[in-house]
C-alpha positions as CSV (number, residue, x, y, z in Angstrom):
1,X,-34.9,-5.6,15.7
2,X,-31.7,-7.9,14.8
3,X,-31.8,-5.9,11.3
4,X,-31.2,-2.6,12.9
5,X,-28.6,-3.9,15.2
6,X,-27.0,-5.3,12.6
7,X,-26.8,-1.8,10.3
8,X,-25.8,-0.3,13.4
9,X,-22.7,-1.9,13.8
10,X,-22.0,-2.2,10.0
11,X,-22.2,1.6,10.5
12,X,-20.3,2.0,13.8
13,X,-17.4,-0.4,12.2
14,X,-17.1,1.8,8.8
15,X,-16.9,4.8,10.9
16,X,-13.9,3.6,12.9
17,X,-12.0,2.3,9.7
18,X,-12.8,5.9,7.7
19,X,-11.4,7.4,11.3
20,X,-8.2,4.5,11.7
21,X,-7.4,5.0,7.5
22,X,-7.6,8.5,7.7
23,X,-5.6,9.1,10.7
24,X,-3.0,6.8,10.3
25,X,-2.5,7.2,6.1
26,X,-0.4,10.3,7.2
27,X,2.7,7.7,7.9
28,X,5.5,8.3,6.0
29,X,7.4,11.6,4.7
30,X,7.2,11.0,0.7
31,X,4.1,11.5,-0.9
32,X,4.6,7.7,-2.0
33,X,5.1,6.7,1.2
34,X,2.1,8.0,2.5
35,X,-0.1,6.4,-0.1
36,X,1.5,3.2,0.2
37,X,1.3,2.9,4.2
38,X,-2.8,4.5,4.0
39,X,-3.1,1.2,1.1
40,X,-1.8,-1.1,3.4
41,X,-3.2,0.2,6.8
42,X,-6.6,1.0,5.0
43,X,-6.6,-2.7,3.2
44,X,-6.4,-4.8,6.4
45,X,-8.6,-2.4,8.4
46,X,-11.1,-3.0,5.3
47,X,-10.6,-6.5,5.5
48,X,-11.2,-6.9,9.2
49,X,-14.3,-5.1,9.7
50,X,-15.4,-6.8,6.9
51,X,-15.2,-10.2,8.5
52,X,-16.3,-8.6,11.7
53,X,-19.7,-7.8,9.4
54,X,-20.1,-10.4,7.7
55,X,-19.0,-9.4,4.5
56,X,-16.9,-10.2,1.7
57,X,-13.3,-9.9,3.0
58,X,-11.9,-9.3,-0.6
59,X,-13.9,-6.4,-1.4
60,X,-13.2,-5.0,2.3
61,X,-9.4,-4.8,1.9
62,X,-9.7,-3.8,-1.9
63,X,-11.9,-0.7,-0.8
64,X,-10.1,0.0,2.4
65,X,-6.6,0.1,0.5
66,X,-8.2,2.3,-2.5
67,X,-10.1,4.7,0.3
68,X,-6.5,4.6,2.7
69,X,-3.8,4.7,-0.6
70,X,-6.0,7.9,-1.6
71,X,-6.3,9.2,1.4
72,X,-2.6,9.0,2.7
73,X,-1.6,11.0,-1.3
74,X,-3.7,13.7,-0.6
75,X,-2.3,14.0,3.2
76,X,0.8,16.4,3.4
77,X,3.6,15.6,5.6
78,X,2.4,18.1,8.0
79,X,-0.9,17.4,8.4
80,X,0.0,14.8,10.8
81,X,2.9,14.9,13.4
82,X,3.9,11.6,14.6
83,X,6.8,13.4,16.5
């Protein structure tokens, strides 16, 4: 039982940091800026639901600043509208 609750929150807590780094790597009006802002935003969101899981905090914020640096590149400035 405690094994399943755990997965289920290691799941729920990836799914909000995918949601947080994709929705706010679209800061920025440069194609650079966007990438750096997703690596930064994505990198601390890693790291914290990383701790919050019980996992290595590293590895968090190095995948969640590769996943959110990638993810704000690809992102045009009009995809989102912070306006």
């Amino acid at each position: 039982m405690h094994t399943q609750v755990l997965k289920t929150t290691r799941i729920m807590t990836l799914g909000a940091v995918a949601a947080l780094t994709i929705g706010l790597a679209g800061c920025g009006t440069s194609t650079g800026e966007r990438a750096t802002s997703g690596a930064g935003i994505g990198a601390a969101v890693g790291a914290g639901a990383a701790a919050a899981t019980g996992g290595s905090v590293t590895q968090g914020a190095v995948i969640g600043g590769g996943v959110g640096a990638a993810t704000g590149a690809a992102t045009d400035s009009d995809d989102i509208n912070l306006d």
